[in-house]
N, C-alpha and C positions, 0 to 999 in steps of 0.2 A: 493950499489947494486941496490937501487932503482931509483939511480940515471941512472946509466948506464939502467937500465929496461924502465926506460920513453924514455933516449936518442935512444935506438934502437929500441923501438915505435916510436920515431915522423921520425926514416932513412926509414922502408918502406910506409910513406904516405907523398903525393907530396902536397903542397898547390896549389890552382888554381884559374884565376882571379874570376869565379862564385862562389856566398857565397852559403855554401852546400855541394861544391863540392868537392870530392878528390880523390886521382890518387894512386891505389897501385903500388909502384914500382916494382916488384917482375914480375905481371900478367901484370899492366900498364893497369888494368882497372878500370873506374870510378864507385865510388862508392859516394851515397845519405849519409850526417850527418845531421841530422836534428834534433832542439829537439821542442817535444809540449809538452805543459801541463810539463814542468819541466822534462822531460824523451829524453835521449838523444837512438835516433833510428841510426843505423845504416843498408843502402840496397846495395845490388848490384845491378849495374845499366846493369849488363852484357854486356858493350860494352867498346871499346879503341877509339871510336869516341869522340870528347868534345860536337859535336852539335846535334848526339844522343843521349848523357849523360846527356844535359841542355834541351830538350826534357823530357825524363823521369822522372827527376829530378822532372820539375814541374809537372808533373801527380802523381809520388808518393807524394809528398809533397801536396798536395790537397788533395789526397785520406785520408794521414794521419789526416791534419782536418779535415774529413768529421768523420771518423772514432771518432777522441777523442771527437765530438759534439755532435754524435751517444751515444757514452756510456755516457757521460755527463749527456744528456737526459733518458737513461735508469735507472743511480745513485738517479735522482730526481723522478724516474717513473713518469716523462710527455715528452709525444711525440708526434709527429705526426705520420699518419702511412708511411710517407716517411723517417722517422727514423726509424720504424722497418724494412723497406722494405731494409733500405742502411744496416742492422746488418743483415738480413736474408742473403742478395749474402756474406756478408762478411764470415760468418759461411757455405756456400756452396761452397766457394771458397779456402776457409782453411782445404775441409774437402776431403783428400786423395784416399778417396772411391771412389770418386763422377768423372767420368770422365767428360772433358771439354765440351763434347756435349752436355751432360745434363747439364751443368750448363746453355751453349748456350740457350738451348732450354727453361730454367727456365726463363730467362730473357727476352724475346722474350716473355711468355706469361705473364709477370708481367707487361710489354709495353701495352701490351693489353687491359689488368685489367685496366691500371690507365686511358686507352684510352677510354675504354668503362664506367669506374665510374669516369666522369674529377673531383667530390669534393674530391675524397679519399687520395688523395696523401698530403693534406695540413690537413685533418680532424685531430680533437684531437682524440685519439685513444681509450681513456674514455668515448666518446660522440658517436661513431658508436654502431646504435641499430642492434637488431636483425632483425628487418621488412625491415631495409632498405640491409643488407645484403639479406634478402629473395628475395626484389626488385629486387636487381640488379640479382641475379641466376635466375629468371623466364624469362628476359629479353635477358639476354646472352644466356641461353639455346637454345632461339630462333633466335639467331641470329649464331651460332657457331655449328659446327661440335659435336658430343657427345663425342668424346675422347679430345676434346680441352676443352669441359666447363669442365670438369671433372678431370681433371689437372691443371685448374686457378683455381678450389674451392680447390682442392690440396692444392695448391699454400699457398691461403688465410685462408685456418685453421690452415696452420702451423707460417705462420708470425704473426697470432694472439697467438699462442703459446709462440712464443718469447717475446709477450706483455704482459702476463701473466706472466711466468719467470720472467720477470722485472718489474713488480709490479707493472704496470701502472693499468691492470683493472687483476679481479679475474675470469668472464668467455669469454667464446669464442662465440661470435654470428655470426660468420664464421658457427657452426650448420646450423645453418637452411640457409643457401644455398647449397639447394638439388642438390644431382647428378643425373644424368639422366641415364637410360639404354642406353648400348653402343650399336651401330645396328650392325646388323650382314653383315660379311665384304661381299662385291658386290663380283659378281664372275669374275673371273681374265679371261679378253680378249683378248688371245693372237694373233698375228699375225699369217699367215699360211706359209709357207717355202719361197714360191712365193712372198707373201706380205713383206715380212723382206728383203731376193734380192732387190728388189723396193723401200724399204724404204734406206737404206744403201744408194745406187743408189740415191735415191733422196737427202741426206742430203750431198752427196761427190760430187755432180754437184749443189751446189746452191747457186755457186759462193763467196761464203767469203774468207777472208783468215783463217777462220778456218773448213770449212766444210770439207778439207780433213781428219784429226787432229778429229772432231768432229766422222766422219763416222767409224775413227779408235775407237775411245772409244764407241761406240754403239755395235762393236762387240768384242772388249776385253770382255766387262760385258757379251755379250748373248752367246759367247764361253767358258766364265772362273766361270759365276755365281756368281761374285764377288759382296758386297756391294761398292759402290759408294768409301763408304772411304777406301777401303781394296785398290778397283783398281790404285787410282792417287799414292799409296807409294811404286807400285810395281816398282823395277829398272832391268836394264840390269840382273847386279847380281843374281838377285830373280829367272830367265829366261833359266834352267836347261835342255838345247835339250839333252844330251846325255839322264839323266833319263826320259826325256818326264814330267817333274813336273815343275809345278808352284809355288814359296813361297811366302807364303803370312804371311806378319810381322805385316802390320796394322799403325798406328800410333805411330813413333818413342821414343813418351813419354808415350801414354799410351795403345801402342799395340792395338792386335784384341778386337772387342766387346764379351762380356761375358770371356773373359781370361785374364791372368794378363800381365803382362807388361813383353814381353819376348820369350811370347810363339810364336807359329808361325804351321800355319799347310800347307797340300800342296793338290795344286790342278791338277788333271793328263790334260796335254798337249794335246789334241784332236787334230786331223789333221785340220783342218779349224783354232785353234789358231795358230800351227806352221808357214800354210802359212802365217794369214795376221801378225806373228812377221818376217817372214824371206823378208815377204813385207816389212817390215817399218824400219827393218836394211839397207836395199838395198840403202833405201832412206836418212837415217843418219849411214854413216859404221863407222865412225871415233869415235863414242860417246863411250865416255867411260863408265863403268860397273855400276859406280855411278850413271848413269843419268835413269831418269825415264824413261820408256817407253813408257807411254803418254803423249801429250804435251797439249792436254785439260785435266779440272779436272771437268768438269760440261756440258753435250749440253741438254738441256730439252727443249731449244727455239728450238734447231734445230729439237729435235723428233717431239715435238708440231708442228711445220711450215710441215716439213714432210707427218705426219699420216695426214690432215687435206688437203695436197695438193693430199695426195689418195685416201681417201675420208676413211678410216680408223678408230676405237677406237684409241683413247690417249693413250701412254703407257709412263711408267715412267723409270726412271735409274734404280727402283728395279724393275719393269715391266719384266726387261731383264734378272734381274736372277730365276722371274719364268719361264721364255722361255726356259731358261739352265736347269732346272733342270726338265720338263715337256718336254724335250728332248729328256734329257735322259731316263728318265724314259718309255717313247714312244721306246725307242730302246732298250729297254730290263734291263737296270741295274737295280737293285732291290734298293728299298727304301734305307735300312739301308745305301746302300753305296754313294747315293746321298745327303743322309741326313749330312753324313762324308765329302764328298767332299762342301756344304755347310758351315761347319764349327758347325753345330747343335750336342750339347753333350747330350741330351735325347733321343737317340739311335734312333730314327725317327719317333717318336709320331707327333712332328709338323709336318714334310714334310709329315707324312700319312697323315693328319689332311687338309693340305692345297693343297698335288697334289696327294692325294688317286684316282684320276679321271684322264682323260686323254679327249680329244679332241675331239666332235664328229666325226669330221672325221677321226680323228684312231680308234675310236670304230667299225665305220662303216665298216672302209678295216678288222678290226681284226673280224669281223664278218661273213666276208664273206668265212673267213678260215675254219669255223665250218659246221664240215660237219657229218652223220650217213650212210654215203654210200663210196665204194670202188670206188674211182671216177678215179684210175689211169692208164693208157692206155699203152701201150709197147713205146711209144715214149718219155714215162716221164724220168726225170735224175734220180729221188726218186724212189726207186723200194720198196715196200713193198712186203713182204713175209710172209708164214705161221707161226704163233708164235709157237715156240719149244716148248719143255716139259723141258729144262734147262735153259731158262731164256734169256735173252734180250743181245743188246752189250750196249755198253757206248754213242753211239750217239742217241739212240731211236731206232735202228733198229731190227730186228728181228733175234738170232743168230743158223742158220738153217746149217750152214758149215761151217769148220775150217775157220782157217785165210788161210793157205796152198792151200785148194780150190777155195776161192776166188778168190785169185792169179792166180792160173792157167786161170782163164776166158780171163784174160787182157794180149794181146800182148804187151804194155807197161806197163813197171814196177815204176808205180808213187810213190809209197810208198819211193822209192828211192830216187825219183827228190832231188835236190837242190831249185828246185821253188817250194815257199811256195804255190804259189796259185793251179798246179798241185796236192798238197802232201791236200790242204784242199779243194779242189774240190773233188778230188779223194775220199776219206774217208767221205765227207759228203754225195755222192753218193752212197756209198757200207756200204750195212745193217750190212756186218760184221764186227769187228773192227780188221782192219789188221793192222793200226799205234798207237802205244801206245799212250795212253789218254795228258800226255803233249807234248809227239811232234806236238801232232794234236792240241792241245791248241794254242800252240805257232806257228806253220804254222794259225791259222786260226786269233790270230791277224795280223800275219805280211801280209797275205793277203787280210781282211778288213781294215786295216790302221787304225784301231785303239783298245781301251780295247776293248777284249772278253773274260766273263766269262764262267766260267769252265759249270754252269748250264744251257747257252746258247745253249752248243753243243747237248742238251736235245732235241733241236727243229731245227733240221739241214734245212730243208726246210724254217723255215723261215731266215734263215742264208744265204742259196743260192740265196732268193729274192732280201735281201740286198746286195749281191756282184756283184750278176746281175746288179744292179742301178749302184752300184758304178763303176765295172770294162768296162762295154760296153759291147752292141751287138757282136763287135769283137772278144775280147777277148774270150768269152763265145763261141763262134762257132769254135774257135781254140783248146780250152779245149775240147770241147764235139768230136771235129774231132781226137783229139792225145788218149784221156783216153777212149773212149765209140766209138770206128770206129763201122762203119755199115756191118752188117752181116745179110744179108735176110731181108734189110728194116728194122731191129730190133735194137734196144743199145743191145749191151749184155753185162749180167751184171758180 
């Protein structure tokens, strides 16, 4: 039995001329055998290539000694602190919690560390005093951002932790490298409507072969509000025109940030994202559902060259999803649900926190709205009237006559139309509510062309401002001539 149990052990592994190496039959992928220190390891090499396989091969088989020389040195508790440093990523890399960015980002300031102290990385790790840790933290402070020094001291009191554990030394003189107060973050300088047109414009004319490709990914982020890593793994698929949603999965292995591996939230389809996707199908029709949607994953050279060719502040990748979400929020959507379209689970303490504020210049036009006087003339489309003794309609107006009488005022009968924009012109015009509260909801998104909430319709005049921008001169003279004809130089209402 144990004969036949070895023989159908050695039929699904292939021998191969590299020593190490071997071939499951089954998968017919290569896998690392390797033994150190008397302990036979076996890896998957993840791949059916032999010259990717003898590749990796020798990287994990290096690693593995790096590894058994590491705890070697830990068994005798004598090291350098470049042996703790190789058992710290080993333990951050092993450890399931920890997503790949951060480990990126660990490594990246442990570069740093050994750049900025060149004796540390060879030092006995018994022999680093507390002064010269103190040294190097006054030194770095000042040469370093305060969230950067303050994540390499991070860094450095916990790799001395692991030198402890291993009984090289009993305390940590990582202590006394102080952390510093973190400043208080700069205030976020966004572009003005005009200025973003211009920049776009400038990054899609500046001749590379990627600034068209670059110009698209500037407004995927400042239409979608996406982080950086959310937007490169958006595909066809994700790209939902019938519901108007955006899905956002994140990174394949370890999903969105702050949620587990799986989850996935969504983001609503604004009309300026529709156009520039129905742009950039035009321009690849054939691509299939798999395929990403952007074909850049990074332009900060191109914003950088851009802002600086207009004479502009610098704005970053995440630059663009404060622009998104101080957008919105400039156009009416209340916090909590930008905070949601964000991806933010603290029901919008941060987003109040970081775009509780809005733009001087929208404070300025929002101010000019404020008024203590009856400022409205017989020519205006908003007709205010006397406040009843029974109460108000559903759009802010004043409900002084049935719905029946209102009606009679109007030779055409809008309330009727099949056109959205007559059905919410009409009713954002007339104090009384003659169309019930979701008809007129849903006429008054399909009208603005894009979400309008229910609390919106609260402020119907500033609703008509914005449909005025949007629809044109025209259209608005055609409206006011079909619903509001003139009678003695007057609208009647």
């Amino acid at each position: 039995m144990n004969a036949n149990s070895s023989d159908s052990k050695e039929q699904r592994w292939l021998k191969t001329p590299v020593a190490n190496l071997v071939r499951h039959v089954q998968s017919e992928n290569y896998y690392a055998r390797i033994r150190v220190r008397g302990k036979l390891i076996w890896k998957s090499l993840k791949t059916d290539r032999i010259s990717v396989a003898k590749l990796r091969l020798g990287d994990f088989h290096k690693k593995e000694r790096q590894r058994a020389a590491t705890s070697k040195a830990i068994a005798r508790g004598k090291m350098t602190f470049g042996d703790a440093v190789t058992a710290y990523k080993q333990q951050r890399a092993n450890d399931p919690n920890i997503k790949p960015g951060t480990v990126e980002y660990d490594d990246y300031r442990i570069k740093a560390l050994l750049e900025s102290w060149p004796e540390l990385e060879q030092a006995d790790v018994s022999k680093i005093t507390d002064s010269e840790c103190k040294s190097w933290s006054a030194k770095n402070a000042k040469a370093n951002s305060s969230s950067s020094h303050n994540h390499t001291v991070g860094i450095l009191r916990r790799i001395f932790q692991i030198i402890i554990e291993s009984g090289a030394r009993y305390d940590n003189p990582a202590l006394t490298a102080k952390r510093v107060k973190e400043h208080t973050k700069k205030q976020i300088k966004l572009p003005e409507l005009n200025q973003f047109e211009k920049l776009v414009e400038a990054i899609k004319t500046a001749g590379s072969g990627f600034s068209a490709p670059a110009a698209d990914l500037v407004q995927f982020l400042a239409f979608g509000g996406f982080r950086i890593s959310e937007a490169k793994n958006v595909a066809w698929a994700d790209c939902d025109f019938k519901r108007e949603k955006i899905i956002l999965r994140g990174n394949p292995g370890t999903g969105l940030k702050g949620r587990h591996a799986g989850e996935f939230r969504e983001v609503p389809m604004i009309p300026e994202m529709q156009k520039l996707l129905r742009q950039i199908q035009t321009k690849r029709p054939d691509g299939p559902q798999t395929e990403k949607v952007m074909r850049v994953f990074e332009c900060q050279k191109s914003l950088n060259t851009a802002c600086k060719k207009l004479g502009i502040a610098r704005i970053t990748h995440h630059d663009l999803r404060h622009f998104f979400a101080t957008r919105c929020i400039e156009s009416g959507v209340d916090i909590p649900t930008v905070s949601r379209w964000l991806g933010h689970k603290d029901g919008g303490a941060l987003a109040m926190k970081t775009y509780g504020h809005l733009r001087d210049e929208h404070s300025t036009t929002m101010a000019q709205k404020v008024t203590f006087v009856n400022t409205s003339t017989p020519n205006e489309a908003v007709v205010v009237v006397d406040k009843p003794s029974d109460g108000h309609t559903a759009n802010g107006g004043s409900q002084t006559k049935t719905a029946a009488q209102a009606k009679a005022a109007y030779s055409y009968p809008w309330w009727a139309s099949n056109e959205a924009m007559e059905v919410f012109w009409g009713q954002s015009n007339e104090p009384v509510q003659i169309v019930p509260l979701p008809k007129y909801l849903q006429n008054a998104k399909a009208a603005m062309g894009r979400e309008v909430f229910e609390q919106e319709l609260a402020e119907p005049r500033v609703l008509l401002e914005e449909f005025a921008a949007r629809a044109g001169e025209q259209i608005i003279e055609k409206l006011k001539a079909k619903i509001f004809p003139p009678k003695n130089g007057h609208f009647e209402m």
